[in-house]
N, C-alpha and C positions, 0 to 999 in steps of 0.2 A: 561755378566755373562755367565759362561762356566758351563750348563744344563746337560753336558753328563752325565751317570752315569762310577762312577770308581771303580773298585775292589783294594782291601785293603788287601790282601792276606803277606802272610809270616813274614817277622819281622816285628817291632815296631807296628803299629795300625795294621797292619795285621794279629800279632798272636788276638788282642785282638777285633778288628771288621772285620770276614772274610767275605767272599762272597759265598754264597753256589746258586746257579740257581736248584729250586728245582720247581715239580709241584706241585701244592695243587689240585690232585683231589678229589672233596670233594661234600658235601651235600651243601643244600642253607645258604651261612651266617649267623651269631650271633655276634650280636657287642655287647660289654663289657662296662660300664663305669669308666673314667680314676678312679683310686682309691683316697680316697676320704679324707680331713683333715683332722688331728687329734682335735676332739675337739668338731667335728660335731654332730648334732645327726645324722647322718648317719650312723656312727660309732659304732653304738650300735648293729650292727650286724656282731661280730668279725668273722662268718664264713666266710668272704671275706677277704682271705687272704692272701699271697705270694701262698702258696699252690693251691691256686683254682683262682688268679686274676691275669691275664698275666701282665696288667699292674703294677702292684704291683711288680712283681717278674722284670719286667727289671730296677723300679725305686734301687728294692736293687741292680741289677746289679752295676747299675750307683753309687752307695752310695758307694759302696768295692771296685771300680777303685778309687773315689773320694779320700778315705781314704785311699790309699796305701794297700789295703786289697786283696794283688792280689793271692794269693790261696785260698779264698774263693770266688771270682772273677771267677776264673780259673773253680772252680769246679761245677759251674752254668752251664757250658758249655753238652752238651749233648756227649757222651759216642762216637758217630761216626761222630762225627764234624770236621774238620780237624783240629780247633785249638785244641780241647781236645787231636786229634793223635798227636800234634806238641810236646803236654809236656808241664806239669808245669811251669820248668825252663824256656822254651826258653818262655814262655809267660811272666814270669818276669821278664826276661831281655828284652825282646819288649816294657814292659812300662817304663824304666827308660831313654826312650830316651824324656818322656811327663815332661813337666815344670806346666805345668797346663791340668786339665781334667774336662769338665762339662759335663753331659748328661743327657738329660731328655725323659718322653715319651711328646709326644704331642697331644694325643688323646686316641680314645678309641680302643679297640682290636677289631680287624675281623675274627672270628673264624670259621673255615670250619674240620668237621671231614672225615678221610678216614680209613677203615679197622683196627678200635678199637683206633687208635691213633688220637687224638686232635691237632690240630694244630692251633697258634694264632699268627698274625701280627699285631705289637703294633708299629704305626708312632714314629720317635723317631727324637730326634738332638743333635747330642754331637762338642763339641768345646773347644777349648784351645791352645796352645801353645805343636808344636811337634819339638823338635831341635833348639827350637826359633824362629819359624815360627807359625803364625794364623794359625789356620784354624776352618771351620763350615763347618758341615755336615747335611744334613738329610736325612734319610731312614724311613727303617721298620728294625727292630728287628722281626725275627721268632723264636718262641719256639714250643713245643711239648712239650708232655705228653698221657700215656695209658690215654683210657678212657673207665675205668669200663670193662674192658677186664678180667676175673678170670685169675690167675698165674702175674698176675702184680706185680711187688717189689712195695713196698713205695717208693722207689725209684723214678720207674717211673712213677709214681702219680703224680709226683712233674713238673711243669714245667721246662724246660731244652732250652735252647738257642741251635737252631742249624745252624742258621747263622744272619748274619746284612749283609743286603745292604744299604750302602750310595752314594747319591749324592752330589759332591760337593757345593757349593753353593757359 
């Protein structure tokens, strides 16, 4: 089994799981837990929500690839990411090479904050059929979001994906 890790850059899974090598210098860790069933009494605490739970926010990721929902997809992505610089278009056209798309988180997020922005890495595995070929991955999904910084848009309150790294598996 070939452990390397691989970068996923440019077309097809590329525009849609890029690779960004970023550092998180950051404060001591916060882990998150994965977000939680519907149905649960868990659940009775609606303030955990795509908005404030990283987890959360990559499963919708995963939900708008799933359902062909790829400009709401697309717009998840964070503002200086390379696939957001790639474009709309070329990211919808990088997914119609996928016959099937599965993706999930697999755990809980790991959050380290640096200079008013939040950063979370939420384990993740996505799989499916690319060209008609298998394949399984798993990474980490990183997002960001201000945190509590004054002049912040709603905007960037909002968790934003600024890259995935995957390893083959």
């Amino acid at each position: 089994m070939d452990r390397r890790p691989i970068l996923l850059k440019g077309a097809a899974l590329a525009s849609l799981l890029a690779m960004l090598s970023g550092s998180l210098n950051a404060c001591a860790p916060i882990t998150t837990a994965p977000e939680r069933q519907e149905g649960s009494a868990a659940t009775d605490n609606k303030t955990v929500n795509a908005a404030t739970d990283p987890v959360s926010t990559s499963k919708r990721y995963f939900r708008h690839l799933e359902k062909g929902a790829f400009d709401q997809a697309f717009a998840m992505w964070s503002p200086d990411s390379p696939v957001h610089e790639g474009g709309n278009e070329r990211f919808r056209q990088s997914m119609l090479a996928y016959q099937s798309f599965d993706g999930k988180a697999t755990g809980a997020a790991r959050m380290e904050g640096a200079a008013g922005t939040l950063y979370a890495e939420v384990p993740i595995q996505v799989s499916g059929a690319h060209r008609g070929q298998p394949f399984t991955h798993q990474g980490t999904m990183t997002l960001k979001r201000c945190n509590g910084v004054p002049g912040c848009s709603a905007q960037e309150r909002q968790w934003q994906i600024a890259s995935i790294i995957l390893e083959q598996r």
